[in-house]
N, C-alpha and C positions, 0 to 999 in steps of 0.2 A: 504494500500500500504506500504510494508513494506523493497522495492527496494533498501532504503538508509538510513540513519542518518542524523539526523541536528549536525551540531558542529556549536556552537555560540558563539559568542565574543560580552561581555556586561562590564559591571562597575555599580556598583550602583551611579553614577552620571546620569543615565539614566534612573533608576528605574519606574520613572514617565510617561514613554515610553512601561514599561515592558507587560502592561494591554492590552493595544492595538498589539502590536508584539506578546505574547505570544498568548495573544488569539487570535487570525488570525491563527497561526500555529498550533492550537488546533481544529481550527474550520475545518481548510481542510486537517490537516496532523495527526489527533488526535492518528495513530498509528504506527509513526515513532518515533524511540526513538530521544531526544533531549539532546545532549551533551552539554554540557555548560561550558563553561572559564568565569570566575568572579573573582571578590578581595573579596567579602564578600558572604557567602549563603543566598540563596534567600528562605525568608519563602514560603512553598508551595507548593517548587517544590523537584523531588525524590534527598535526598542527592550526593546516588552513582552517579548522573549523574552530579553531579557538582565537578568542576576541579577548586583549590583555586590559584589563583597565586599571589606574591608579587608586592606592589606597583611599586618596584623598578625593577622589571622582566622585558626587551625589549619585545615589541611587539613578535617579532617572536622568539623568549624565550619562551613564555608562548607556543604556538602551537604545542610543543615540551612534553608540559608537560599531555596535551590533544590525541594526535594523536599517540603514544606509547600506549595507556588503551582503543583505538578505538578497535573492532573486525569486526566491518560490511568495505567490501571491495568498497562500494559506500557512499561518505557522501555528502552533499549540504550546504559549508561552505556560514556563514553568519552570519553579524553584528544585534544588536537589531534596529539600527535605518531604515533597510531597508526593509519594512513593506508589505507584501502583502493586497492590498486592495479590490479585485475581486478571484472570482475562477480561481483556476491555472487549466492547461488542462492536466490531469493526466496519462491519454492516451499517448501524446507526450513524459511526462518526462519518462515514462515508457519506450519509446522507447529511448530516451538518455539514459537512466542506460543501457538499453539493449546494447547500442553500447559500453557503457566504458568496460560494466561487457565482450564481447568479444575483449575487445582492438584494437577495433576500433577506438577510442578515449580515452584521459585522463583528461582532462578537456572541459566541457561544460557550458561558462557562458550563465545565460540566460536572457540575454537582449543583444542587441547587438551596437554598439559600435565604431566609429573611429574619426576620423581627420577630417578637411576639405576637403583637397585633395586625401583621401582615397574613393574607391569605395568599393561595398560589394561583395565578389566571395562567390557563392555557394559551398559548399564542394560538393565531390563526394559519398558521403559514406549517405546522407540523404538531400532532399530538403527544409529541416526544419533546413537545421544549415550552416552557413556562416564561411569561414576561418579566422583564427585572423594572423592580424599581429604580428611580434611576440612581439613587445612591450607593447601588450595587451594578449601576452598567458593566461597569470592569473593578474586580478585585486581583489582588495577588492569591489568587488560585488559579488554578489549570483551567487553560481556555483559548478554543481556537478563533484564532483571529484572520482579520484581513491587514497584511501585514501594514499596506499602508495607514490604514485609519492607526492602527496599532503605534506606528512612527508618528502619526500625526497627534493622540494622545500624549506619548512622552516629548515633542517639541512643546507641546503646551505646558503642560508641568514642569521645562523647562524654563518656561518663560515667567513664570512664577518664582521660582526661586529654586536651590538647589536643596531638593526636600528627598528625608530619607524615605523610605518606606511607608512610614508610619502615616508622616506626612500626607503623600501621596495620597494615600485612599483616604485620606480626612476630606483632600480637596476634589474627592472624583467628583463631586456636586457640582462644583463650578469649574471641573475642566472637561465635562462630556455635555456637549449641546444637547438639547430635547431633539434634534431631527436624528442625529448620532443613536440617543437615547432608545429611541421607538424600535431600530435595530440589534439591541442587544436581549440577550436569551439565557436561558439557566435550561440545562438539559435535566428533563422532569418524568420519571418512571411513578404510578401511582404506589408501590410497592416498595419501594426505598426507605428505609430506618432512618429515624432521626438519629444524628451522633453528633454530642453535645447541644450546646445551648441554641446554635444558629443557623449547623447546616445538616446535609442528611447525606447519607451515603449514596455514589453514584456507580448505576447499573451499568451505564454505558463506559467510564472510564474509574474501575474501582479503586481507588486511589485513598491516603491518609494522610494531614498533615502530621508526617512523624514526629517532629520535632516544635517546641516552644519553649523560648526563654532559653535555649542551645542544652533542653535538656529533651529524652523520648517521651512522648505523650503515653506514657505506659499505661495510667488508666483506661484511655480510651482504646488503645491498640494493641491489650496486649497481645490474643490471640495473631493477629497479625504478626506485630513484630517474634514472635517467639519463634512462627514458622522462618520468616525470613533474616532473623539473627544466624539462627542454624543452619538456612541453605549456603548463607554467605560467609559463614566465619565471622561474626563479630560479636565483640563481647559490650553486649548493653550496658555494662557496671561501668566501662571506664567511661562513658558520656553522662549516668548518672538520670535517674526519672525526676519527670515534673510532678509536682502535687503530693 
């Protein structure tokens, strides 16, 4: 399946992480190219596809540095620590690239996502994908994009100031237009588990954020992580659990 590109956002403060993430995206995407944002090259993996940025570079600085050398027009931006654990449904995501690739859509994250008091509206355009509010047009979760609204995104948060992460998705309100807006999606199975307080597990790309505060979300994952500590060789003690 060669529909899209991964562009990944890593640090070798994670490295220890990299065995398990990388190989999962080896294991089910072994022929999508993987772009990759780092501070340091990663032995192993192809150079050309590594993007070096400075220590001192903002978050959305670096995405800048990344997303200009992109040529594929669908990517599935994504962090190292948020880990596919089960087979993703390749069929489905097929059919999201299909909707962006005819701009039907611009972004499609895929898990889905809101508040308390938010309910989930089906879009009209696929009964596999839910409308985002627009406070969640784009989050730092797994989500395919069009890569240039994508570039066009991070020039804007750009142009605000050099904002970390956090930042960032405080200001998606006022860096995603309403016309932007109306095109973004949350990929939505009626059957998917709530996990934690805001979002629910997704059928089409099963994935976990593993890591918070640079320690393993153990409570929430641990059946997960125990299988893939063990397939990969790593020992969860030296990273240490949250909560």
């Amino acid at each position: 399946m060669n529909k899209f590109a991964f562009i990944i956002h890593t640090h070798t403060d994670c490295s220890d992480v990299w065995p398990m993430f990388f190989g999962q995206l080896e294991k089910y995407f072994p022929e999508n190219k993987k772009y990759i944002l780092v501070n340091k090259l990663i032995p192993g993996m192809k150079n050309e596809n590594q993007f070096i940025y400075k220590e001192d570079l903002s978050y959305v600085e670096r995405f800048k540095l990344i997303l200009k050398n992109v040529t594929e027009k669908i990517v599935l931006f994504t962090h190292e620590d948020m880990i596919l654990y089960d087979e993703p449904d390749i069929e489905k995501i097929n059919h999201f690239c299909n909707l962006i690739e005819n701009s039907d859509a611009e972004f499609i994250k895929l898990l889905k996502c809101k508040t308390p008091n938010q309910e989930f509206k089906i879009s009209k355009i696929s009964p596999n994908l839910a409308n985002c509010p627009k406070e969640f047009s784009f989050t730092v979760q797994p989500t395919l994009c069009n890569k240039n609204s994508l570039l066009n995104v991070f020039l804007k948060a750009c142009s605000i100031g050099k904002l970390n992460i956090w930042d960032f998705e405080r200001e998606i309100n006022n860096i995603v237009t309403e016309k932007l807006s109306e095109k973004c999606f949350m990929s939505c199975h009626l059957d998917e588990e709530q996990r934690g307080m805001y979002h629910w597990n997704s059928k089409f790309y099963p994935h976990g954020n593993m890591i918070f505060k640079g320690k393993w979300t153990y409570n929430e994952y641990k059946k997960e992580l125990d299988f893939l500590s063990k397939k990969y060789n790593i020992s969860l003690k030296d990273r240490g659990f949250h909560g």
